[in-house]
N, C-alpha and C positions, 0 to 999 in steps of 0.2 A: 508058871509065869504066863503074863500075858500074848498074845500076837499083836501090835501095833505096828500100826502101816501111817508113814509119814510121805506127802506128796510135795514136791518142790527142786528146786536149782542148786545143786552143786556145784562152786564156781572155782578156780584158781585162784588163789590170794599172792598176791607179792606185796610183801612188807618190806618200808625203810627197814634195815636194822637196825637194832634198839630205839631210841626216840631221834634217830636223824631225822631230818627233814627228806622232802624226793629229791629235792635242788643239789642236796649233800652225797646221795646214794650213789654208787659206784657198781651197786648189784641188789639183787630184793630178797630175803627170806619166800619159800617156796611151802605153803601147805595149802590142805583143799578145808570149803567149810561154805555154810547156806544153813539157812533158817532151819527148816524143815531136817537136813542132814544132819544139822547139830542136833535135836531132839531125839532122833536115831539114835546117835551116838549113844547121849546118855542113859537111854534104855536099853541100847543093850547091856552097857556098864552096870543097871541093877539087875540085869538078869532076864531079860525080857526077849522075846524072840520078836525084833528089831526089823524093819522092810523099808525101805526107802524108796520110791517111786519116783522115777526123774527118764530124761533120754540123755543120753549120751552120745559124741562119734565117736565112729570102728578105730580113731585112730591111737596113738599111742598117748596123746594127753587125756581122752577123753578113758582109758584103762586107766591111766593114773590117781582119777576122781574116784573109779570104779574099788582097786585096789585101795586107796586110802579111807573107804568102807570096810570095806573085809577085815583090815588089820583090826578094826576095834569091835568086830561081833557084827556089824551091820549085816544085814540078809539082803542079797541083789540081784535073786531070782524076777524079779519085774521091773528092772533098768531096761529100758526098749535102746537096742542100740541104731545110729544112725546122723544125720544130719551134719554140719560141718565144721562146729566150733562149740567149746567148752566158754561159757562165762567165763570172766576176767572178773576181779577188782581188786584195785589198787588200796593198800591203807598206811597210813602217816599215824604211828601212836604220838597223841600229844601227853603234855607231861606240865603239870604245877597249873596254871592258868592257860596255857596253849591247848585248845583242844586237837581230838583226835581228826583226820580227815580219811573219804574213801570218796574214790572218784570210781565209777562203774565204766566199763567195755563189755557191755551183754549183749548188747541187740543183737538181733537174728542168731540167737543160740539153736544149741540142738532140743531143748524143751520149751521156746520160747515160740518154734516151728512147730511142732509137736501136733500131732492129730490124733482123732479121736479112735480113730484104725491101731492107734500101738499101743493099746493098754485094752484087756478084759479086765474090768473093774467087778464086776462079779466075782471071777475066781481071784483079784487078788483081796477083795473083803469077806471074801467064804474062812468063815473061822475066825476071823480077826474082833477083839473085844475094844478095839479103840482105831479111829481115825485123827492124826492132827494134820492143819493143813495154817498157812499162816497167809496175810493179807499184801505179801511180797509177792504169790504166785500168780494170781490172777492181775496184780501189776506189770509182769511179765510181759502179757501181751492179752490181745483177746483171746486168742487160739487156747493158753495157757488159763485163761479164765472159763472159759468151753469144760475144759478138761477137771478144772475144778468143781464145777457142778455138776459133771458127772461123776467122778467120783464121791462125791458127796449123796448123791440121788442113790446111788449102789451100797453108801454106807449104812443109809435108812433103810433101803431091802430088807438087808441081811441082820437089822438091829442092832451096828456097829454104836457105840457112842463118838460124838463128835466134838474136839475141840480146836478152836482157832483161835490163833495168834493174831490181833489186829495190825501189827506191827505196819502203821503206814509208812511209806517210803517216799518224800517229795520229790526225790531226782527223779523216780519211774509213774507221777499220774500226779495229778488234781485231786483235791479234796472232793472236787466236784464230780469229776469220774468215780473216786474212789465209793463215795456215795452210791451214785447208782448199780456198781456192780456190788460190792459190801452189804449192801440193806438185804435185798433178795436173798443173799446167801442165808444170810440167818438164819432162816426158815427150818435150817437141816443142824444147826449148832444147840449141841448142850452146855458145853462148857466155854465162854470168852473170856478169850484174855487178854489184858491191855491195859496199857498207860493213859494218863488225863487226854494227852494229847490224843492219843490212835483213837479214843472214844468219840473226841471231836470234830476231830479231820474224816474218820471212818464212815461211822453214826451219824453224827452228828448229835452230841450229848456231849455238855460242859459241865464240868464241874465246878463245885463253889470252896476253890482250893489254891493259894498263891503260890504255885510249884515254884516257879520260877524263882518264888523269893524265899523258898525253902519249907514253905508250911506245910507239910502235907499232913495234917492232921486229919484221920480217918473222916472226921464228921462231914469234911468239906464231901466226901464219897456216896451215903448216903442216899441221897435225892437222886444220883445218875443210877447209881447201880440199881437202884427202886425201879427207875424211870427203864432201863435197858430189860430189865425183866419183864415186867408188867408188857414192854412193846413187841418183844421178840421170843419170851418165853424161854429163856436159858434156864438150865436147873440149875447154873452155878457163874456166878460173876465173878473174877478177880483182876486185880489190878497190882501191878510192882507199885514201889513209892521211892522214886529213889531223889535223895537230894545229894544235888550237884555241885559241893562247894570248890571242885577243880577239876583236873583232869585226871589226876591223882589221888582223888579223895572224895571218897561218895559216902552216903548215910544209905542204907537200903535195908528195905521192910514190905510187907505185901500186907494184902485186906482179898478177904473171901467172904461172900456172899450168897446163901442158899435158899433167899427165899423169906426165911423167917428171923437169922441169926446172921450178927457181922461178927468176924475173928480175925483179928488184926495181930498179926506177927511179932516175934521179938524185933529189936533191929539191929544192926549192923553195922558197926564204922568200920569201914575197909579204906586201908590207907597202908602201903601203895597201892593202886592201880595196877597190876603186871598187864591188862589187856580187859578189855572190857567188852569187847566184840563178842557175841555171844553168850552175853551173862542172859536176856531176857528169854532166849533158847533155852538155856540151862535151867531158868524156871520155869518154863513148859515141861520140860523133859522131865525134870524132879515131881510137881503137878500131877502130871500123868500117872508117873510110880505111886506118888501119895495117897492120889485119891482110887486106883487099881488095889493097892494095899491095904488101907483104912478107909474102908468104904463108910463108916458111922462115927469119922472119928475126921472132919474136916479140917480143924486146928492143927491137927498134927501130919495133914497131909501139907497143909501150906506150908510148916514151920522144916519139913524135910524140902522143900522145896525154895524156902530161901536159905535156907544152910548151902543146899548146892549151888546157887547162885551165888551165892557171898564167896565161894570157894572158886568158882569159875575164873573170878578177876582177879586169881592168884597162878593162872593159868597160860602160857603165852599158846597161841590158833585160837579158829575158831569152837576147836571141839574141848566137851566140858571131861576132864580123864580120871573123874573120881571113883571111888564105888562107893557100892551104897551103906557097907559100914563107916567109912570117912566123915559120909555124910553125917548119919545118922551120930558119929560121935559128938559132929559139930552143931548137931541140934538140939542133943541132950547138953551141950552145956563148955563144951571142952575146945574155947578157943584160942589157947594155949600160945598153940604152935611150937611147943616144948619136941625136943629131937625124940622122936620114938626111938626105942632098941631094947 
């Protein structure tokens, strides 16, 4: 199995319980979970010798982030410990037409302070066969965005391959910020990934596609994904496709792109929703295994990779806790949901 090293914020979540509102809560559901952690998670779930790279404080909530790593395989030998507060965020699961809400409390974290003095990125990309890094971290802060191109400059050293998560975030920057730090990054990226939106807000590349009104037919993808290659030079474009007919009820399907050939996924109706936090994590993380696994065989790395996704939003946290036979059952065909025994 692989070494993959994932760079980014592990936050504290407090959850209404069930679909209350916050107005309603009396107390919050307690788990840990962030971009970058979630993709950890899931590789280590297929077997993968899993790294997560974040700082933390010495104190006892910032162990708590640490330990709720370790329980699911994550590796946390290069968690730099220090600084004086663990991320927050707040989440509201919506339900039928209500959507979901998260209100953030990060600022001035312990990875958001973070310098370039507590991480050898050398020794921790020595051996490693994949870096993912998502477009959440360098929204962090600038410090946080330092540290992302350097670990990324260390991944190209040592001939890591690179994938990133565009995943734009409006409550943490500008489209227009996110541009100028985003574009540059590129440069060190083989594999992107992203929705209509993150390509436009990111990039800046739109698609000719009425998400919003549910079309996602692959073809509207074409012309951006052509367009994002040709500019940046990725060996591999994908995009989720998800339609959003509630809060409880999504259509989801992916499209991959290598260059010569587009392979667009089975799809998915997932209904209910058990939690959806984490589902575009989950198809990073599955991605990764896919294309680690079937390196000649793309199709069926994306088609492992929305199977886990689709299974993710039957999941309550942020982390995805399937293995990869589950997966893989749900990919060949089997989604039953009939009682095993």
């Amino acid at each position: 199995m692989a070494k993959i090293i994932t760079l980014g914020e592990i936050m504290l979540r407090l959850s209404s319980p069930g679909q209350k509102r916050f107005i309603q809560s009396d107390y919050f559901d307690v788990v840990y979970g962030g971009g970058e952690a979630n993709v950890a998670v899931s590789a280590a779930n297929y077997g993968h010798d899993a790294y997560f790279v974040t700082k933390l404080p010495t104190h006892e909530i910032g162990q708590c982030a640490v330990n709720a790593l370790r329980r699911f395989g994550v590796h946390t030998d290069y968690i730099a410990r220090g600084g004086d507060r663990v991320g927050i965020y707040f989440l509201e699961t919506g339900a039928s037409m209500r959507p979901s809400k998260v209100i953030y409390d990060r600022a001035n974290s312990a990875i958001a302070e973070a310098s370039p003095e507590d991480f050898d990125f050398d020794k921790i990309m020595e051996g490693a066969q994949w870096f993912h890094w998502s477009g959440i971290t360098p929204a962090i802060s600038d410090k946080a965005a330092e540290l992302t191109r350097l670990a990324c400059e260390a991944a190209k050293r040592h001939g890591v391959t690179v994938s990133v998560d565009l995943n734009f975030r409006k409550k943490l920057w500008t489209s227009e910020k996110a541009q100028s730090i985003m574009r540059p990054l590129m440069q060190y990226v083989d594999v992107c990934i992203g929705n209509e939106e993150d390509a436009q807000l990111c990039l800046g590349f739109k698609p000719e596609a009425d998400v919003e009104g549910g079309k996602t037919d692959a073809e509207g993808y074409y012309g951006i994904f052509k367009g994002m290659m040709e500019t940046f030079g990725f060996k591999y474009v994908v995009s989720t496709l998800r339609e959003s007919f509630s809060a409880s009820h999504n259509g989801w399907k992916a499209l991959i792109y290598n260059g010569k050939d587009f392979y667009q996924s089975k799809r998915y109706d997932i209904q209910p929703i058990i939690d959806r936090v984490g589902g575009g994590d989950s198809f990073s993380g599955g991605l990764i295994h896919g294309l680690l696994t079937y390196p000649d065989d793309q199709g069926k790395a994306l088609e492992f990779a929305v199977a886990a996704s689709a299974l993710k939003h039957t999941i309550p946290g942020d982390f995805n806790l399937v293995s990869r036979q589950e997966v893989e059952n749900l990919a060949g065909g089997d989604a039953s949901g009939r009682v095993q025994r």
